[in-house]
PDB file of N, CA, C and O in Angstrom:
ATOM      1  N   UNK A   1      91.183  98.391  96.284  1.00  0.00           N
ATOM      2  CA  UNK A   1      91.289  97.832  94.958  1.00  0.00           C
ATOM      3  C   UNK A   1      90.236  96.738  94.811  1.00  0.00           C
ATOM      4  O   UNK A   1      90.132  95.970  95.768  1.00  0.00           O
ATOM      5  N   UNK A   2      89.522  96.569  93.867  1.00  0.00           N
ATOM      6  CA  UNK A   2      88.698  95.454  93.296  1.00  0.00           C
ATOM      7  C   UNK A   2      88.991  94.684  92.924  1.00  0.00           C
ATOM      8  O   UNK A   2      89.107  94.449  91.721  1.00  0.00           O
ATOM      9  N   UNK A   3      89.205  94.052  93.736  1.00  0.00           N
ATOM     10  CA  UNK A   3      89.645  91.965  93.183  1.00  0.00           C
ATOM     11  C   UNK A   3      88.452  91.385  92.138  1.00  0.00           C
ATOM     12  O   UNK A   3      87.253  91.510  92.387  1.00  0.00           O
ATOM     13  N   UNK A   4      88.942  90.780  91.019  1.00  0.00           N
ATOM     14  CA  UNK A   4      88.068  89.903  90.111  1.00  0.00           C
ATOM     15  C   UNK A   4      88.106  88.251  91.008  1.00  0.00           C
ATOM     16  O   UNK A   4      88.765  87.853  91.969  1.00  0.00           O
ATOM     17  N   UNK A   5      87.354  87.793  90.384  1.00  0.00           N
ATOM     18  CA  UNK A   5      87.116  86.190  90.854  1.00  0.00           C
ATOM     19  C   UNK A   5      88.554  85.674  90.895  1.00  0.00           C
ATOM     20  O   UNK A   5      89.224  85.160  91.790  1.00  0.00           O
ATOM     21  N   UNK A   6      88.890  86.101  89.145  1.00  0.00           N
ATOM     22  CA  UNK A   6      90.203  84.912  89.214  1.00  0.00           C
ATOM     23  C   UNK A   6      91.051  85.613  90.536  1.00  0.00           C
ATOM     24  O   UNK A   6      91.618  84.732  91.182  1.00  0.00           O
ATOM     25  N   UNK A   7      91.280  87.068  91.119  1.00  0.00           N
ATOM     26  CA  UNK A   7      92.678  87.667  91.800  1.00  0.00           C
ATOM     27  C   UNK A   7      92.073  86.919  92.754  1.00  0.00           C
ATOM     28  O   UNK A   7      92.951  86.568  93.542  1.00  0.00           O
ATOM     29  N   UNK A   8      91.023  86.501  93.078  1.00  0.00           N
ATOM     30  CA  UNK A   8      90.471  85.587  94.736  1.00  0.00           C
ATOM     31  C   UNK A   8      90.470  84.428  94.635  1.00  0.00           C
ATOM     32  O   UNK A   8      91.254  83.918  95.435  1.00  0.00           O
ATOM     33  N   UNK A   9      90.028  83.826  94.105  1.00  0.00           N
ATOM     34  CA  UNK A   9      90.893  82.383  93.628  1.00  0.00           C
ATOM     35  C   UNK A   9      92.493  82.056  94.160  1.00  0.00           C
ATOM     36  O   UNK A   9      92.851  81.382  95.126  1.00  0.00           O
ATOM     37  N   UNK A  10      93.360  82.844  93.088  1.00  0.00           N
ATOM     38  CA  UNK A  10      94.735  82.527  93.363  1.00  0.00           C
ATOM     39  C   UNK A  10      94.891  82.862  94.514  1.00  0.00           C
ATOM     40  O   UNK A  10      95.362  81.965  95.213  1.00  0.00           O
ATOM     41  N   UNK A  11      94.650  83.979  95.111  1.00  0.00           N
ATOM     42  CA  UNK A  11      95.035  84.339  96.928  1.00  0.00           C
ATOM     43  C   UNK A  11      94.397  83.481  97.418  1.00  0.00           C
ATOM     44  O   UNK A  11      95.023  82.983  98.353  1.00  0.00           O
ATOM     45  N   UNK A  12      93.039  82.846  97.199  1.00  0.00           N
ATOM     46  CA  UNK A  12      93.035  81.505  98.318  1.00  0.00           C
ATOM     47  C   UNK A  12      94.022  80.159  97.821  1.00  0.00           C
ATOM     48  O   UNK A  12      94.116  79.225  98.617  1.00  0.00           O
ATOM     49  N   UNK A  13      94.684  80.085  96.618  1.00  0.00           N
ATOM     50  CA  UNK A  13      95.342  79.003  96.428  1.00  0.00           C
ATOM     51  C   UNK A  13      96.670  79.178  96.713  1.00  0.00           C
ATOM     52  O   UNK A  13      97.488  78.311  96.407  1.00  0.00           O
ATOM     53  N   UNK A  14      96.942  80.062  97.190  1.00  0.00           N
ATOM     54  CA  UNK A  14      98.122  80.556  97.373  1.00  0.00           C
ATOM     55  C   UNK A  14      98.302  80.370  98.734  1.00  0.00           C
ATOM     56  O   UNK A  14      99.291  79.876  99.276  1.00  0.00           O
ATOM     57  N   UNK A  15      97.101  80.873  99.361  1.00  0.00           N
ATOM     58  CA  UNK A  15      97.339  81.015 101.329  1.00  0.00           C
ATOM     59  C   UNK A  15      96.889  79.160 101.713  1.00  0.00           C
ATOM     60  O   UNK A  15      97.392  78.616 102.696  1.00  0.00           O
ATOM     61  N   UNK A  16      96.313  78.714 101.164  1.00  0.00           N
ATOM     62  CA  UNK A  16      96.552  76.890 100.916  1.00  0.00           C
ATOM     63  C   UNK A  16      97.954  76.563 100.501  1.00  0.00           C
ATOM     64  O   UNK A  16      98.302  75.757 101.363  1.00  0.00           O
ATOM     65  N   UNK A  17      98.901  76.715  99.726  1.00  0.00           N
ATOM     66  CA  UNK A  17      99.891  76.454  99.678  1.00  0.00           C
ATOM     67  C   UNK A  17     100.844  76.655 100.707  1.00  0.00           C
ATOM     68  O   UNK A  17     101.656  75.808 101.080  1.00  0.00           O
ATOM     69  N   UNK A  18     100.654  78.392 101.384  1.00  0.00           N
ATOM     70  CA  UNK A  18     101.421  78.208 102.271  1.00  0.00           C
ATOM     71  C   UNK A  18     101.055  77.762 103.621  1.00  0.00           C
ATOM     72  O   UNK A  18     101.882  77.961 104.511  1.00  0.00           O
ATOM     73  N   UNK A  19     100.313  77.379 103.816  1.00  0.00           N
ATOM     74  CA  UNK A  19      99.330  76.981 104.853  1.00  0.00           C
ATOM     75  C   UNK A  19      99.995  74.926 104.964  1.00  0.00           C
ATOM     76  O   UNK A  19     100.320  74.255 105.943  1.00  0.00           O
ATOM     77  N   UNK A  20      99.939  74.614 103.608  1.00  0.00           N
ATOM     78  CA  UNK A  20     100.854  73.798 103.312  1.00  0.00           C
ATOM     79  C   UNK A  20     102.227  73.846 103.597  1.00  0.00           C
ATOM     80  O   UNK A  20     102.735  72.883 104.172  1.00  0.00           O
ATOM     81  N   UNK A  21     102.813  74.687 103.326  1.00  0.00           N
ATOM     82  CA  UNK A  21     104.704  74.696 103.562  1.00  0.00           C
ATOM     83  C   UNK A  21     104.322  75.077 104.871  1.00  0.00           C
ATOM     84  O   UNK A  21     104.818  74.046 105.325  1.00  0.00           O
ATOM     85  N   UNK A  22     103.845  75.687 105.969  1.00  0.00           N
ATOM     86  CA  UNK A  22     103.669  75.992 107.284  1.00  0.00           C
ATOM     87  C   UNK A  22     103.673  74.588 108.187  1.00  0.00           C
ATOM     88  O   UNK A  22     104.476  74.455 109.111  1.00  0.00           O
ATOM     89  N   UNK A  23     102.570  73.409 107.788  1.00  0.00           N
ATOM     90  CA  UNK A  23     102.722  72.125 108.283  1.00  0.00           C
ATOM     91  C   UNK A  23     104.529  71.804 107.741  1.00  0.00           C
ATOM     92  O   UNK A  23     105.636  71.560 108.220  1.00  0.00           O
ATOM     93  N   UNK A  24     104.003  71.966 106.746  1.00  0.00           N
ATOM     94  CA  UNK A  24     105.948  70.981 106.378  1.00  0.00           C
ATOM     95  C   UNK A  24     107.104  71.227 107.242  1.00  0.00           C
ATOM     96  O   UNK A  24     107.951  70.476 107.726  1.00  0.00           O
ATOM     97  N   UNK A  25     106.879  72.632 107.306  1.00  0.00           N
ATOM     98  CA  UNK A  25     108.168  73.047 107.841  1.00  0.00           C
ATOM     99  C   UNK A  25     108.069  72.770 109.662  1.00  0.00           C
ATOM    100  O   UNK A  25     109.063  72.364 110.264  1.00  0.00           O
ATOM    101  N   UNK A  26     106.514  73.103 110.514  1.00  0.00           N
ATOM    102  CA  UNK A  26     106.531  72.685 111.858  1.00  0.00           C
ATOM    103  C   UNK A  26     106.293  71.681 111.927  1.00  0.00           C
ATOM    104  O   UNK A  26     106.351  71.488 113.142  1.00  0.00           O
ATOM    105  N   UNK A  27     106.023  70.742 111.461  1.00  0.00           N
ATOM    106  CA  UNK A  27     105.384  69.187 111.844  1.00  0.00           C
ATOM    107  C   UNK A  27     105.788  68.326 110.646  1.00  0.00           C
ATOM    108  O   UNK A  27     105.246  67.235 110.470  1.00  0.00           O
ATOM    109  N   UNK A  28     106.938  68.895 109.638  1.00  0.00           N
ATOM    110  CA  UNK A  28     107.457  67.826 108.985  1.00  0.00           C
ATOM    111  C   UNK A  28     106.111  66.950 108.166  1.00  0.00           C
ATOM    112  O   UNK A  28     106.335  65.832 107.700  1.00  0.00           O
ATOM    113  N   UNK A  29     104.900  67.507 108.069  1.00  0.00           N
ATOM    114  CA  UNK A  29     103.237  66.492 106.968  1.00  0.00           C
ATOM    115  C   UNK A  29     103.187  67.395 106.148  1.00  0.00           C
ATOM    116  O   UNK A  29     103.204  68.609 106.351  1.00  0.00           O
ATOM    117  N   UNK A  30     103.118  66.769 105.085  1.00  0.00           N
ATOM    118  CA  UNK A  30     102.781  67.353 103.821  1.00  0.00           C
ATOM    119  C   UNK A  30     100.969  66.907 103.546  1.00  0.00           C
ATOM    120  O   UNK A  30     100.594  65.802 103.151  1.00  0.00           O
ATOM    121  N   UNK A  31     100.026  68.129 103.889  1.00  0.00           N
ATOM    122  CA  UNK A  31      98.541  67.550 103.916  1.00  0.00           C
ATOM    123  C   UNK A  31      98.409  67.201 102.281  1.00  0.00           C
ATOM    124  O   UNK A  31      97.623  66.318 101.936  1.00  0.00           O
ATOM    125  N   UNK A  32      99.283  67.996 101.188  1.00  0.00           N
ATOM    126  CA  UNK A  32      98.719  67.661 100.299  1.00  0.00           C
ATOM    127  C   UNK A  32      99.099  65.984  99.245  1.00  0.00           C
ATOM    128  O   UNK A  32      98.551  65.238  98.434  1.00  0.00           O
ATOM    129  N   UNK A  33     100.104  66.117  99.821  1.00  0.00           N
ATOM    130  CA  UNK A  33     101.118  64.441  99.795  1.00  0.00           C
ATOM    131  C   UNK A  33      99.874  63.420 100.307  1.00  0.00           C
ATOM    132  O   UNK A  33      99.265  62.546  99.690  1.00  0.00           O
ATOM    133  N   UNK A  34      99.766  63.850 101.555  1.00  0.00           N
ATOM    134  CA  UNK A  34      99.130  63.400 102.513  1.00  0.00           C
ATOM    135  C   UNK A  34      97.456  62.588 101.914  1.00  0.00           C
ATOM    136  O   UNK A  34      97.208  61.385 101.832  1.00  0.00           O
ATOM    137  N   UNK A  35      96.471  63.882 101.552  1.00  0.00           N
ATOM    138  CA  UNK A  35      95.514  63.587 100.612  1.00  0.00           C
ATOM    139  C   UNK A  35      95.265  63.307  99.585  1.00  0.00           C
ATOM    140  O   UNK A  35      94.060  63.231  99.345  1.00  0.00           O
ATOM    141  N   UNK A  36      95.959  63.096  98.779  1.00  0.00           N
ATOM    142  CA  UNK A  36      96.256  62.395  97.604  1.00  0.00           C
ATOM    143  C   UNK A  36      96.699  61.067  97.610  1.00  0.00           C
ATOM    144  O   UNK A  36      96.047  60.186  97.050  1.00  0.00           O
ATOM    145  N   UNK A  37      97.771  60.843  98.205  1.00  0.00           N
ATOM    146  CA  UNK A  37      98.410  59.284  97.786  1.00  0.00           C
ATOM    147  C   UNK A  37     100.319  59.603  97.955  1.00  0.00           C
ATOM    148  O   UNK A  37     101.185  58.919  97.409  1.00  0.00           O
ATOM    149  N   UNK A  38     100.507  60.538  98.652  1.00  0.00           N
ATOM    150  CA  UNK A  38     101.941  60.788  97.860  1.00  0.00           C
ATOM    151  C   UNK A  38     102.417  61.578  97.064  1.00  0.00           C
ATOM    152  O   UNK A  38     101.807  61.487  95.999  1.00  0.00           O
ATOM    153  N   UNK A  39     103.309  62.414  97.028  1.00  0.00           N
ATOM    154  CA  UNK A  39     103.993  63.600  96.376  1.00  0.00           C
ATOM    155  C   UNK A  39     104.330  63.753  95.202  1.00  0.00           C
ATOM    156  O   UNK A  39     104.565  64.727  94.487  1.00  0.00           O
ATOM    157  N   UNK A  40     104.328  62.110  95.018  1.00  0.00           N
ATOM    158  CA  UNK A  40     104.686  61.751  93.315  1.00  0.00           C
ATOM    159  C   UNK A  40     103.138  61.597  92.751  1.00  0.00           C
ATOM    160  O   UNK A  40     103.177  61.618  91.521  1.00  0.00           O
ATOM    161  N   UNK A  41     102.164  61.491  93.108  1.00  0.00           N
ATOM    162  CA  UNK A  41     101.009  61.392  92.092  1.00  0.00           C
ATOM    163  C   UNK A  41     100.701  62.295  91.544  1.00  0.00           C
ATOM    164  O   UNK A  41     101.213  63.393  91.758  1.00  0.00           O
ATOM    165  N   UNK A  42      99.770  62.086  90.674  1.00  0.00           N
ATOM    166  CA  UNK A  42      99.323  62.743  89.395  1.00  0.00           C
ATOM    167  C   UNK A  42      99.077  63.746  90.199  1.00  0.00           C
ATOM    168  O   UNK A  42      99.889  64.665  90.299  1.00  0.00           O
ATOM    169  N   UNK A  43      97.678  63.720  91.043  1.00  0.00           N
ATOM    170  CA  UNK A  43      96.564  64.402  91.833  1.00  0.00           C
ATOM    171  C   UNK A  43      97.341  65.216  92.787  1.00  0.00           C
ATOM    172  O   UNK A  43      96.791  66.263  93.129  1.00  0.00           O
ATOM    173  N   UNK A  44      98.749  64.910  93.397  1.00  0.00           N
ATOM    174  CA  UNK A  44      99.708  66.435  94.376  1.00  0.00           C
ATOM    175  C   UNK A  44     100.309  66.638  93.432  1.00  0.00           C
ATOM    176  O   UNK A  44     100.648  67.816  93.540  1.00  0.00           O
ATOM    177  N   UNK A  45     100.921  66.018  91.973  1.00  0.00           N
ATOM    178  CA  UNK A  45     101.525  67.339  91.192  1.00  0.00           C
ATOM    179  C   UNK A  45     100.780  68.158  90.549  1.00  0.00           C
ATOM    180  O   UNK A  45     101.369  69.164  90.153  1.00  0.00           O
ATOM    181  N   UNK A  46      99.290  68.050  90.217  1.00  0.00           N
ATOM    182  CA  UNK A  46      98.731  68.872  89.873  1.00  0.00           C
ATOM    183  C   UNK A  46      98.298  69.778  90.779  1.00  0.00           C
ATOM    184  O   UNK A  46      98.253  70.940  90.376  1.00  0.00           O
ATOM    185  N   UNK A  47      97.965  69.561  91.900  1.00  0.00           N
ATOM    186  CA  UNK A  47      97.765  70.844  93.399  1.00  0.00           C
ATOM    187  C   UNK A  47      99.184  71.445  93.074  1.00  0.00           C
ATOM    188  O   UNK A  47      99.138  72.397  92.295  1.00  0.00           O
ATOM    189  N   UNK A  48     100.096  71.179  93.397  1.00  0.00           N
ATOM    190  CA  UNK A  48     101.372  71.723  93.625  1.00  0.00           C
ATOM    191  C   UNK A  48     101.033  72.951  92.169  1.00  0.00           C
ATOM    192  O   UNK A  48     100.923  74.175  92.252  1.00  0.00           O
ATOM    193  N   UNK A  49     100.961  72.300  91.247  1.00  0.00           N
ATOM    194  CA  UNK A  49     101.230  73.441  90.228  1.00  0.00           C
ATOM    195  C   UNK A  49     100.324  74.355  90.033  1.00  0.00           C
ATOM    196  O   UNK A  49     100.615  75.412  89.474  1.00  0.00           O
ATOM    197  N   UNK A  50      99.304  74.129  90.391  1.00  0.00           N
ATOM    198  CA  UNK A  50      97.973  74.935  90.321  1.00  0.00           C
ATOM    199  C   UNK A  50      98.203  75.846  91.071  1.00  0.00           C
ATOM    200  O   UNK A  50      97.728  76.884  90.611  1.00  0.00           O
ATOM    201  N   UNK A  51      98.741  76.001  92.086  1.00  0.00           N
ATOM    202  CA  UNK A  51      99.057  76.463  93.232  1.00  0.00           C
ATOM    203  C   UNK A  51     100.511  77.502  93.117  1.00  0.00           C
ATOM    204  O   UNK A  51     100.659  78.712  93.288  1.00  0.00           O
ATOM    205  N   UNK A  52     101.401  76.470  92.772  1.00  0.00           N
ATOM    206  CA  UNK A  52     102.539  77.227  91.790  1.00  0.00           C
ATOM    207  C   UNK A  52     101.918  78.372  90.841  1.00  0.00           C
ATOM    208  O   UNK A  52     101.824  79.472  91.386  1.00  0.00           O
ATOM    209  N   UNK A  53     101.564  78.302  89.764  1.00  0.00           N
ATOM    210  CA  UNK A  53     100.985  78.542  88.571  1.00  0.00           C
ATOM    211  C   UNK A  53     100.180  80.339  89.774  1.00  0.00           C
ATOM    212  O   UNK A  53     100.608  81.492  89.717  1.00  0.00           O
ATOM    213  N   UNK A  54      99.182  79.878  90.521  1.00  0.00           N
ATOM    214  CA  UNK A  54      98.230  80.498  91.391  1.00  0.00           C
ATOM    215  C   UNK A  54      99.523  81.906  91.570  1.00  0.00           C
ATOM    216  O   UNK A  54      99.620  82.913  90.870  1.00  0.00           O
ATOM    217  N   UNK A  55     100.353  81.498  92.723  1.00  0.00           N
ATOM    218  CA  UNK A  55     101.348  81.987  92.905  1.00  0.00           C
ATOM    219  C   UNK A  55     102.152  83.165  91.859  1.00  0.00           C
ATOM    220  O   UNK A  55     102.493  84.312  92.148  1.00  0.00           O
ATOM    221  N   UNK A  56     102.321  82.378  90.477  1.00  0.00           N
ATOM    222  CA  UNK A  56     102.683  83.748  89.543  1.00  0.00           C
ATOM    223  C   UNK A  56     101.991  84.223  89.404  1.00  0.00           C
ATOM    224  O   UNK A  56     102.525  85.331  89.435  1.00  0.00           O
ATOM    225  N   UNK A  57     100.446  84.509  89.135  1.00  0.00           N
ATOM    226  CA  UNK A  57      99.761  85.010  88.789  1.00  0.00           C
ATOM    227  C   UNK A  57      99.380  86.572  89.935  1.00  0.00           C
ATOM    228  O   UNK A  57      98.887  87.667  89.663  1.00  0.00           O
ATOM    229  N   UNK A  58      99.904  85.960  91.262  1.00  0.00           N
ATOM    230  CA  UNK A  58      99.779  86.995  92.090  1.00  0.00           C
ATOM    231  C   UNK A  58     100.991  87.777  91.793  1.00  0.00           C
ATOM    232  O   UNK A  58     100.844  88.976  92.034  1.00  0.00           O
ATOM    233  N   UNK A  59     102.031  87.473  91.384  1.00  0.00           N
ATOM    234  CA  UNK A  59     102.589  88.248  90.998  1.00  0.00           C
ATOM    235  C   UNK A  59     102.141  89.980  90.619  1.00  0.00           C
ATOM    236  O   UNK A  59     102.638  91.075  90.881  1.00  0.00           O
ATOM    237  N   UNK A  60     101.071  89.551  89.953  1.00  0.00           N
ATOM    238  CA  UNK A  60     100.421  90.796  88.703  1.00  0.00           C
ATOM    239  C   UNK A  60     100.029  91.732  89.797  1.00  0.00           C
ATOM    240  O   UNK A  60     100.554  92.824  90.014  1.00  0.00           O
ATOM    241  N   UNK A  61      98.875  91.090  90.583  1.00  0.00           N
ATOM    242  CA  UNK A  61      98.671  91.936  92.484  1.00  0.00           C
ATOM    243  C   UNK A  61      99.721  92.713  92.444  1.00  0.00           C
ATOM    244  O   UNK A  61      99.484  93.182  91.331  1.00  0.00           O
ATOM    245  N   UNK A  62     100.631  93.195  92.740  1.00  0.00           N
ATOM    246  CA  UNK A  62     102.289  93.765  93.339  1.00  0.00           C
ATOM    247  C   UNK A  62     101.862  94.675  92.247  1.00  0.00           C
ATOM    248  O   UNK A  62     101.109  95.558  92.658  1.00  0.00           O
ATOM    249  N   UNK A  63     102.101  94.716  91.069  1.00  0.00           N
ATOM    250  CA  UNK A  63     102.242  95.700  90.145  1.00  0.00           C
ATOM    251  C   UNK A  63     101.033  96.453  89.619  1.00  0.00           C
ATOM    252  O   UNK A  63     101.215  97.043  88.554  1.00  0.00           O
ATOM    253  N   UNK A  64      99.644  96.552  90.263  1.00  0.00           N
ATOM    254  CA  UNK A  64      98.571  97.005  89.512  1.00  0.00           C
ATOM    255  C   UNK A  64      97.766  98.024  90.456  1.00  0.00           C
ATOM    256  O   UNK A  64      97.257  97.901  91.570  1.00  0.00           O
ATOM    257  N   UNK A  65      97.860  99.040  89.579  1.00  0.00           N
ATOM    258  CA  UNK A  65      97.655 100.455  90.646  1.00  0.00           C
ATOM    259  C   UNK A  65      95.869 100.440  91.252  1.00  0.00           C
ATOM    260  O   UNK A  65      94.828 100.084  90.699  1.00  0.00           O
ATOM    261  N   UNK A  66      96.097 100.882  92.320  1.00  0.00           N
ATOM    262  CA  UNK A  66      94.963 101.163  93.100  1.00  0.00           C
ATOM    263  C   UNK A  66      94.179 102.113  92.978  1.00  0.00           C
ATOM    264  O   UNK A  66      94.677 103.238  92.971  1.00  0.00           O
ATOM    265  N   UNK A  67      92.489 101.950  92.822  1.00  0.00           N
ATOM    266  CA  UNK A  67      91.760 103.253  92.734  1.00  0.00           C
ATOM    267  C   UNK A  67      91.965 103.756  93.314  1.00  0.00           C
ATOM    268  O   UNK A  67      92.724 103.303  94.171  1.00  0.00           O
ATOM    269  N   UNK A  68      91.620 104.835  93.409  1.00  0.00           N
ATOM    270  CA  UNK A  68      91.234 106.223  94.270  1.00  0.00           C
ATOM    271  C   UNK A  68      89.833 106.419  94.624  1.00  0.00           C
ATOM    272  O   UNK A  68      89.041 106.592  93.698  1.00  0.00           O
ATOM    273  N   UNK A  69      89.405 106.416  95.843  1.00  0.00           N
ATOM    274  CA  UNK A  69      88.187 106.111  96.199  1.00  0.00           C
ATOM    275  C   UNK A  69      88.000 107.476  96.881  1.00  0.00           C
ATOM    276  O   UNK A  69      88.220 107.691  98.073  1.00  0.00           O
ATOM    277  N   UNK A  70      87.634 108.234  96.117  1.00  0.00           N
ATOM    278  CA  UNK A  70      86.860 109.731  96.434  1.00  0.00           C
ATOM    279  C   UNK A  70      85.347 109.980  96.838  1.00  0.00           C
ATOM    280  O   UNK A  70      84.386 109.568  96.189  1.00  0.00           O
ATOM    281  N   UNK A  71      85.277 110.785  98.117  1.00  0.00           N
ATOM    282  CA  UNK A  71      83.646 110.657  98.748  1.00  0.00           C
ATOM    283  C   UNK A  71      83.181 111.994  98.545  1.00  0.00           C
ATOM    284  O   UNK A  71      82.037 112.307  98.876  1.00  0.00           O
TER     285      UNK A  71
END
């Protein structure tokens, strides 16, 4: 299947997110808390949602049929 920019985008913001919940959950650091200032700032709620947001969008991935690549 042929990924556009945006379907590569969200799969890298997506495998950053969980790459994120992966620290949280073994080592208890949140890098993106972490690089910002804190979980409550502007700058990690906007990662968080971008990322969120990233996340539905892969959604669409799951449901969108694959060429057929005939030689």
């Amino acid at each position: 299947m042929n990924r556009t920019p945006l379907d590569r985008l969200a799969l890298v913001l997506v495998i950053i997110g969980a790459l994120n919940w992966l620290l949280v959950g073994l080592f208890n650091f949140d890098l993106v808390a972490s690089l910002f200032g804190g979980s409550s700032t502007f700058l990690s709620r906007a990662v968080y949602t971008i990322v969120g947001v990233s996340g539905l969008y892969c959604i669409s991935l799951l449901f969108r049929e694959s060429e057929q690549v005939t030689e």
